[in-house]
Structure formats: structure tokens, C-alpha cells
N, C-alpha and C positions, 0 to 999 in steps of 0.2 A: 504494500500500500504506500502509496503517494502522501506528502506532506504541503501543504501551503504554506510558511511559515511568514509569519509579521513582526516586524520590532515592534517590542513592546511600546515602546515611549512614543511612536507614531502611531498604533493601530489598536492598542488593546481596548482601549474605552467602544470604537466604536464595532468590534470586534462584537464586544460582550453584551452590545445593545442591538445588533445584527443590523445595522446600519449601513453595512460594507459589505457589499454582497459580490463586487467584482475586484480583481486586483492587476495591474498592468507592469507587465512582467518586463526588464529589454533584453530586444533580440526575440526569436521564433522560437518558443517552447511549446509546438504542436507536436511536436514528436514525443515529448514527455506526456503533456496532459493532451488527454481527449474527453470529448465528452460521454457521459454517462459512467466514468472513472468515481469512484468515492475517493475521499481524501480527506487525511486529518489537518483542523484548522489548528494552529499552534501559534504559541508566541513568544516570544525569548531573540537574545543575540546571535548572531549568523552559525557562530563555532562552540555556542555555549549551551547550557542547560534549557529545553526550552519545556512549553507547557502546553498540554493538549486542550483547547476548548468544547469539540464540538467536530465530528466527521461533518461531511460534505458531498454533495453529491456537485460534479462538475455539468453544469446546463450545455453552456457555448464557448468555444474558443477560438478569436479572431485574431487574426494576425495583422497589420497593419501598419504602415506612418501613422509617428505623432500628431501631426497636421490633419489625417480623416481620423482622431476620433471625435466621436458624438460627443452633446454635452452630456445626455444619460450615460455614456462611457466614463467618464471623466466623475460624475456624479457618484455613480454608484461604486468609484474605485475610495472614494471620498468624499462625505458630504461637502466638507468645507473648501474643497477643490470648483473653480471655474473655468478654467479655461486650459490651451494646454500648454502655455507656460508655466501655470502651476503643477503641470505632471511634469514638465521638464524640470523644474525646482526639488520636486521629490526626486525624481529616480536619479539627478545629480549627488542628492545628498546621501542615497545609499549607496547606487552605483562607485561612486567615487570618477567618474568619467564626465568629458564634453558632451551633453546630448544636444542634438538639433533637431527641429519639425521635421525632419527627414529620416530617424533613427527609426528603426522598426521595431514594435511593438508587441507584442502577445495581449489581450484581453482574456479574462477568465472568467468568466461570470459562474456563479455557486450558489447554493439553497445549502441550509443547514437538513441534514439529517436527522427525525427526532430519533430519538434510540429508546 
């Protein structure tokens, strides 16, 4: 089984209120995730101990430039996200890399599994 893992200190709030239903991955991870995949939602640091919330069942995964995502894309990766400078803003500050409107993208969209 697959994991989706979120920093804590970005995502766990809205994680635990299921407010973040999609997450935008860089680069093409269709080969990893597909849909109708379960996966566990987790949260913790990249290399370190993390914390299971909640399986997942995987809806849709689109691949794309930053430039065509939706605003629902953009929305449901982060409520408080607009536009997608502010996706380039995040995934600079995980990635640690130059992103531009032109980087390509993965989209994940997810439903919580009840158990």
C-alpha cells in the first residue's frame, strides 16, 4: 500500500478537518498513483517518524502544467491557496527547486475511506 504523506506544519489542520481533498505532487506521478488505489493519509517530516490519519481511496489523477490548473485544482489542494502562484510558492518551499507555470504537475484528488 501506497502512502500520501503531508508536512505537518503545512497540512495537518486541514488534513484532520478533511478540507484537502486533492494534493499536487511535481513532476508525473501517474505511474505510482492510479486511480481507484487506497492509500494511507499521513503526516510527519519527509525522512522522519510520521502519523497515519485516515486511508484513502485515490478518485482522479491528472497530470498537467502549472498554468492549466483549475481554480477547484488549486482549491481543493488548499483552501487558502488562489491562484497558481501560490502553488508555485508551496511546492518551492518543499521542493526546494525553481518552479515555473510551465513545471508539470500530478493532481491527486482523494475521498477519505471510512473504516
Amino acid at each position: 500500500m501506497f502512502a500520501l504523506n503531508f508536512y505537518t506544519d503545512l497540512y495537518e489542520d486541514v488534513l484532520r478537518t478533511h478540507r484537502k481533498t486533492a494534493t499536487i505532487r511535481l513532476g508525473d506521478k501517474s505511474d505510482k498513483y492510479q486511480a481507484g488505489h487506497i492509500v494511507w493519509i499521513t503526516v510527519g517530516p519527509r525522512f522522519g517518524r510520521r502519523q497515519k490519519l485516515y486511508a484513502a481511496i485515490i478518485d482522479r489523477v491528472e497530470v498537467k502544467p502549472i498554468s492549466e490548473l483549475s481554480p477547484r485544482d488549486i482549491e481543493r489542494e488548499s483552501p487558502e491557496m488562489r491562484s497558481a502562484d501560490d502553488v508555485i510558492g508551496v511546492l518551492t518551499r518543499i521542493y526546494g527547486e525553481f518552479i515555473t507555470p510551465i513545471n508539470i504537475v500530478t493532481v491527486i484528488h482523494f475521498s477519505r475511506v471510512d473504516e
